[in-house]
Backbone atoms as SQL, in Angstrom:
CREATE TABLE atoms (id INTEGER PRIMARY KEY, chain TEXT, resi INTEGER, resn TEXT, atom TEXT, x REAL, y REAL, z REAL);
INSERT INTO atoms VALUES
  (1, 'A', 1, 'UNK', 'N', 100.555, 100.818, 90.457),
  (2, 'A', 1, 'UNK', 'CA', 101.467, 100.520, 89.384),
  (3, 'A', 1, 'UNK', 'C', 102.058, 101.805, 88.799),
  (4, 'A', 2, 'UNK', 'N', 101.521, 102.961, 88.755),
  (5, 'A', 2, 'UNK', 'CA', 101.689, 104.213, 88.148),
  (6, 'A', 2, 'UNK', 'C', 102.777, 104.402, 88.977),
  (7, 'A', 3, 'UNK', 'N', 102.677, 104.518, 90.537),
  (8, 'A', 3, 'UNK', 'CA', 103.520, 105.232, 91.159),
  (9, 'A', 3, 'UNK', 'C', 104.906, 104.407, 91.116),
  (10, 'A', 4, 'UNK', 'N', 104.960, 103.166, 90.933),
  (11, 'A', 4, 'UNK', 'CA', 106.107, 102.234, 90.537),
  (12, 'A', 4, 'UNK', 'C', 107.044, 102.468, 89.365),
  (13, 'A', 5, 'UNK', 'N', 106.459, 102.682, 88.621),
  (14, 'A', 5, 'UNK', 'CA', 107.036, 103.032, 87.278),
  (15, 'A', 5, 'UNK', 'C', 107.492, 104.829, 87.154),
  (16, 'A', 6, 'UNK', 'N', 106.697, 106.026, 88.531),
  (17, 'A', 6, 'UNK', 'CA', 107.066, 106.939, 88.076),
  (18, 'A', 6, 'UNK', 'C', 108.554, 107.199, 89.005),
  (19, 'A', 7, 'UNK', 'N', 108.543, 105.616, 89.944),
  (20, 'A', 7, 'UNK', 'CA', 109.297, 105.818, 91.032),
  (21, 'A', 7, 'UNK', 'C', 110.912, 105.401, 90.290),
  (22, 'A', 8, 'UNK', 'N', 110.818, 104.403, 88.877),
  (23, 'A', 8, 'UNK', 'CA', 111.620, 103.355, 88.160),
  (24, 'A', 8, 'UNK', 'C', 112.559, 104.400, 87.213),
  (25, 'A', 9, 'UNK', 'N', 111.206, 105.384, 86.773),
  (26, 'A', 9, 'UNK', 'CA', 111.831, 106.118, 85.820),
  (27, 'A', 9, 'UNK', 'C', 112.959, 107.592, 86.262),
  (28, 'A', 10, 'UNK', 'N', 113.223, 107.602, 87.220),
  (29, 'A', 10, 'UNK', 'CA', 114.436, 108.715, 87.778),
  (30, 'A', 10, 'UNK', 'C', 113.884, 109.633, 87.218),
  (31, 'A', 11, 'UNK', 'N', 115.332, 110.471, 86.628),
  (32, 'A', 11, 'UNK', 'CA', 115.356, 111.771, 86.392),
  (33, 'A', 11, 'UNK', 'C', 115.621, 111.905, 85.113),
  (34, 'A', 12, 'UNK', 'N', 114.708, 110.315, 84.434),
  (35, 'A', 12, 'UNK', 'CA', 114.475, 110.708, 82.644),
  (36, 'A', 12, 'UNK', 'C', 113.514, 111.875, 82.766),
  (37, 'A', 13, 'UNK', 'N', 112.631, 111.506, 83.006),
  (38, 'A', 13, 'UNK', 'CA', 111.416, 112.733, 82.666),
  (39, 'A', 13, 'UNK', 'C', 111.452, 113.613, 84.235),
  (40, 'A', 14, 'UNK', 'N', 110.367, 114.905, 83.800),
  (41, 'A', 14, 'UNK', 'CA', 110.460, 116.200, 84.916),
  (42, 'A', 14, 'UNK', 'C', 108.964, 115.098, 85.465),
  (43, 'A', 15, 'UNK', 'N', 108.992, 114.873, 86.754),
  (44, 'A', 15, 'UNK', 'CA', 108.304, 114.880, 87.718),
  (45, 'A', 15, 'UNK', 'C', 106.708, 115.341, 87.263),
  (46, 'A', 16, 'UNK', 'N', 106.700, 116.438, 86.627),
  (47, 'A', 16, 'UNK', 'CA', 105.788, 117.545, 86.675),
  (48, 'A', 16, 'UNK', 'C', 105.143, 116.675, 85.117),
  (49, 'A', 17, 'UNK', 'N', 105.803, 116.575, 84.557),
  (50, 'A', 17, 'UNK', 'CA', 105.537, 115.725, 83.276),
  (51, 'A', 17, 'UNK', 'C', 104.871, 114.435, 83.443),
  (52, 'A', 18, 'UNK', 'N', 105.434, 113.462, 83.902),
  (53, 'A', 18, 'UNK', 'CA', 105.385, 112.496, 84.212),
  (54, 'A', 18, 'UNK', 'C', 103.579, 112.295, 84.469),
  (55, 'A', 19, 'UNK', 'N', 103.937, 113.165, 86.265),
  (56, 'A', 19, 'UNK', 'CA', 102.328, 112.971, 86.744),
  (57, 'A', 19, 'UNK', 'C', 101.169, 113.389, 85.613),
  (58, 'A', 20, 'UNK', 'N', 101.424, 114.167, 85.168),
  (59, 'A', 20, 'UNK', 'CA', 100.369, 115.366, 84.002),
  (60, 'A', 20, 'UNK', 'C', 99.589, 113.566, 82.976),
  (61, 'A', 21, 'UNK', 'N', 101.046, 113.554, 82.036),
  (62, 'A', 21, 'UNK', 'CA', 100.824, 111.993, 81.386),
  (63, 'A', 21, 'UNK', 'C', 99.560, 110.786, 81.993),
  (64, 'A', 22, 'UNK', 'N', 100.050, 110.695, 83.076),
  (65, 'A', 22, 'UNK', 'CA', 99.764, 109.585, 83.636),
  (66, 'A', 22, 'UNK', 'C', 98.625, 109.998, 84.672),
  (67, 'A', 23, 'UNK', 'N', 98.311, 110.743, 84.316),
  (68, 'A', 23, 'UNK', 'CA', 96.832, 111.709, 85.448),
  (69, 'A', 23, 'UNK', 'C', 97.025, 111.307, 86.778),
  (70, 'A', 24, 'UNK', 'N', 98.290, 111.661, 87.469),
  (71, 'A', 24, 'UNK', 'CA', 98.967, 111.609, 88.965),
  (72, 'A', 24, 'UNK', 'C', 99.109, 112.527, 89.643),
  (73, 'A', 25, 'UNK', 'N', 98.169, 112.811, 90.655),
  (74, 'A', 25, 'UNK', 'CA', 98.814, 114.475, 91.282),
  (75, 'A', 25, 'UNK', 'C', 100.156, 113.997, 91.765),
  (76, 'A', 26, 'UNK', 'N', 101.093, 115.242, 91.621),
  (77, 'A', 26, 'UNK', 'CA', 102.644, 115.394, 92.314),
  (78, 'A', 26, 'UNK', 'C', 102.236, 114.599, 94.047),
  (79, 'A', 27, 'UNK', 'N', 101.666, 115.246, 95.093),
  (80, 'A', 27, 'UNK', 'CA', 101.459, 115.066, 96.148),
  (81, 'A', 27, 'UNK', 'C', 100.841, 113.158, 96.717),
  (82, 'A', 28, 'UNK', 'N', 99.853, 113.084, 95.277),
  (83, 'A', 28, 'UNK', 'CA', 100.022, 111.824, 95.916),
  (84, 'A', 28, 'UNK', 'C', 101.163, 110.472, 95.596),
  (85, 'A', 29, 'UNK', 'N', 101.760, 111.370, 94.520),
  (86, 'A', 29, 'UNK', 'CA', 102.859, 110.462, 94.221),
  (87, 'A', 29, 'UNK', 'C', 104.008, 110.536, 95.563),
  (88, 'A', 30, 'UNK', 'N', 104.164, 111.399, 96.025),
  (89, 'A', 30, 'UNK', 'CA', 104.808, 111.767, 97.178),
  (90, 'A', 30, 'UNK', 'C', 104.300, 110.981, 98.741),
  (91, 'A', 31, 'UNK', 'N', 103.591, 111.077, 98.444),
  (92, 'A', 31, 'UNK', 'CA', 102.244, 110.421, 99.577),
  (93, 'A', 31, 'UNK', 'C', 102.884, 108.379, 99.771),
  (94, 'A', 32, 'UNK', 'N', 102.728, 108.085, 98.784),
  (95, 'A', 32, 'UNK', 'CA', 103.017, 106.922, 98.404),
  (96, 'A', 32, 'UNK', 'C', 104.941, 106.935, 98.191),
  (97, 'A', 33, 'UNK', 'N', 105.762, 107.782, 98.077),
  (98, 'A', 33, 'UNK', 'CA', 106.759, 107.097, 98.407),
  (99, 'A', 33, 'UNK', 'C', 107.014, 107.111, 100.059),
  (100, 'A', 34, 'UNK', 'N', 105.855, 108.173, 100.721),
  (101, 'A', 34, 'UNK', 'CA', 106.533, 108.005, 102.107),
  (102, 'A', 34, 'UNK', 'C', 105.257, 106.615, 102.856),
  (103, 'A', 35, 'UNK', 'N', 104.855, 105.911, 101.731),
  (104, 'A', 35, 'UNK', 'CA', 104.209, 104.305, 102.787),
  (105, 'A', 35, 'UNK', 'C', 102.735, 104.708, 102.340),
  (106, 'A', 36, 'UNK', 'N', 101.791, 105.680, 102.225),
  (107, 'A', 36, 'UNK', 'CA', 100.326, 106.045, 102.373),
  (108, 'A', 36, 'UNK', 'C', 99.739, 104.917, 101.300),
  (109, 'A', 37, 'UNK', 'N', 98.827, 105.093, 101.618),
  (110, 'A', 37, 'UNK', 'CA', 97.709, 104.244, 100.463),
  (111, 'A', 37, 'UNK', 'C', 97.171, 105.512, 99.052),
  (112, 'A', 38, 'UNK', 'N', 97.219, 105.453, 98.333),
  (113, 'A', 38, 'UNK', 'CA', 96.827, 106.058, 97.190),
  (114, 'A', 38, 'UNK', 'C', 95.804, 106.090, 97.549),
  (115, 'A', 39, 'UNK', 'N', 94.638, 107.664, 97.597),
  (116, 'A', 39, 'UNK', 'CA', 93.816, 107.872, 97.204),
  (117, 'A', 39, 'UNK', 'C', 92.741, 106.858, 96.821),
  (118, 'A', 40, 'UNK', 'N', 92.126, 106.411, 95.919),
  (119, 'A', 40, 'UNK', 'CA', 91.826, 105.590, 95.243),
  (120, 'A', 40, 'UNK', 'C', 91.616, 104.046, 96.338),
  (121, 'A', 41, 'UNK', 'N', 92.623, 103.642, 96.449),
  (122, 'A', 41, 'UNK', 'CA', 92.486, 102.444, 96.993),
  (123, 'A', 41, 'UNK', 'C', 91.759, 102.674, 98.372),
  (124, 'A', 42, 'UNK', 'N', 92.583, 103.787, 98.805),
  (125, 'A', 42, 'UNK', 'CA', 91.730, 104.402, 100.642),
  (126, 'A', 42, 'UNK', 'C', 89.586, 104.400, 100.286),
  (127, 'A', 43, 'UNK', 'N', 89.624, 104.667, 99.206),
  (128, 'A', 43, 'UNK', 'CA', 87.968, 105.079, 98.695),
  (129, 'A', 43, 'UNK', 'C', 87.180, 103.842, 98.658),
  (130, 'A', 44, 'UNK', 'N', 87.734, 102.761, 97.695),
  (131, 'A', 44, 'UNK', 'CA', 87.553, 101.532, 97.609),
  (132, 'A', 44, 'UNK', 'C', 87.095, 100.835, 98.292),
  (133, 'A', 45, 'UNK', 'N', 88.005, 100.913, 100.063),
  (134, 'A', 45, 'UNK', 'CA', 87.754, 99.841, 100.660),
  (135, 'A', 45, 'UNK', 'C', 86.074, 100.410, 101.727),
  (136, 'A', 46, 'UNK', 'N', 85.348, 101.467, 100.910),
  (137, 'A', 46, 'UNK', 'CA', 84.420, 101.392, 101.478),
  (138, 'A', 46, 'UNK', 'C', 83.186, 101.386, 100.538),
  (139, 'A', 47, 'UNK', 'N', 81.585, 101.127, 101.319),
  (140, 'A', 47, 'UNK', 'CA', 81.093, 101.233, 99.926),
  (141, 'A', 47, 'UNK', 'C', 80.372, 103.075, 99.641),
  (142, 'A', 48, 'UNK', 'N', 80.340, 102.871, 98.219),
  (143, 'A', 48, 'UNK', 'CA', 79.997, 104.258, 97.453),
  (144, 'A', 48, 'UNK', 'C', 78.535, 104.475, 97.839),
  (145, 'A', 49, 'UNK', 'N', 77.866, 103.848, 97.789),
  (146, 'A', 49, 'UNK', 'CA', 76.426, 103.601, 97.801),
  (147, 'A', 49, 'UNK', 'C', 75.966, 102.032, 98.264),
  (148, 'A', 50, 'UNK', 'N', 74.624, 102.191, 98.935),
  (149, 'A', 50, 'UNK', 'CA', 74.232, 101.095, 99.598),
  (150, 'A', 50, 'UNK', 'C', 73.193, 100.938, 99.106),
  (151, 'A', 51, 'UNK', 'N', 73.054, 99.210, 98.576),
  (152, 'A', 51, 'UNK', 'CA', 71.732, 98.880, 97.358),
  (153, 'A', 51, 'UNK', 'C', 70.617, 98.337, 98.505),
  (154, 'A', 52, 'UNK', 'N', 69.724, 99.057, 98.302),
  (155, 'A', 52, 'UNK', 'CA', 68.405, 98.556, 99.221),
  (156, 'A', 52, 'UNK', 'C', 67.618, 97.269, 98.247),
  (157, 'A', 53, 'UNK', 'N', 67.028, 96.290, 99.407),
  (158, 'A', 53, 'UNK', 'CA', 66.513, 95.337, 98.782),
  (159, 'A', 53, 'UNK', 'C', 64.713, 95.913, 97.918),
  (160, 'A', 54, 'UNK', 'N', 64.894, 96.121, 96.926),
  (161, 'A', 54, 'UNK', 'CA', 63.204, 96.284, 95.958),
  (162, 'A', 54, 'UNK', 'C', 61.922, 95.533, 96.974),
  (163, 'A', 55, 'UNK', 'N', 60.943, 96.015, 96.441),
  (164, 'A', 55, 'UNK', 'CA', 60.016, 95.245, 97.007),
  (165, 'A', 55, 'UNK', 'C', 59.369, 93.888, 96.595),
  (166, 'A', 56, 'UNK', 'N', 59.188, 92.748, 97.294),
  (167, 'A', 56, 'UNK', 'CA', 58.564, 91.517, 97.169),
  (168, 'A', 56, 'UNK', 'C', 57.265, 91.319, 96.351),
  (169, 'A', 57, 'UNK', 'N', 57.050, 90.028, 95.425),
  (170, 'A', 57, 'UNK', 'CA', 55.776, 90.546, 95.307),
  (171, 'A', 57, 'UNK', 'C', 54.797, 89.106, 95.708);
C-alpha cells in the first residue's frame, strides 16, 4: 500500500522525503515499480521459527 500511494503522489513530494516518512528504502520502492515483491512479503511467505511439539505427560 505504501508503495501505491508513493507511486500516486508524483512529484508533490522529493522521493527522498517521502520514503524517510513512510520508513521505505528508495531501492525497494524502485524494486516494486519494476514487478518485485517487497521485502517483507518475500520474508513472510516462509516460516521465522519452527515450534517444536513440548513434552507429553
Amino acid at each position: 500500500m505504501k508503495y501505491a500511494w508513493l507511486a500516486a503522489q508524483g512529484n508533490a513530494y522529493s522521493l527522498t522525503e517521502m520514503c524517510d516518512v513512510l520508513d521505505v528504502g528508495i531501492n525497494a520502492n524502485r524494486d516494486w515499480k519494476r514487478g518485485a515483491k517487497p521485502d517483507r512479503k518475500r520474508r513472510s511467505n516462509s516460516p521465522v521459527f519452527q515450534v517444536k511439539p513440548g513434552p507429553t505427560a
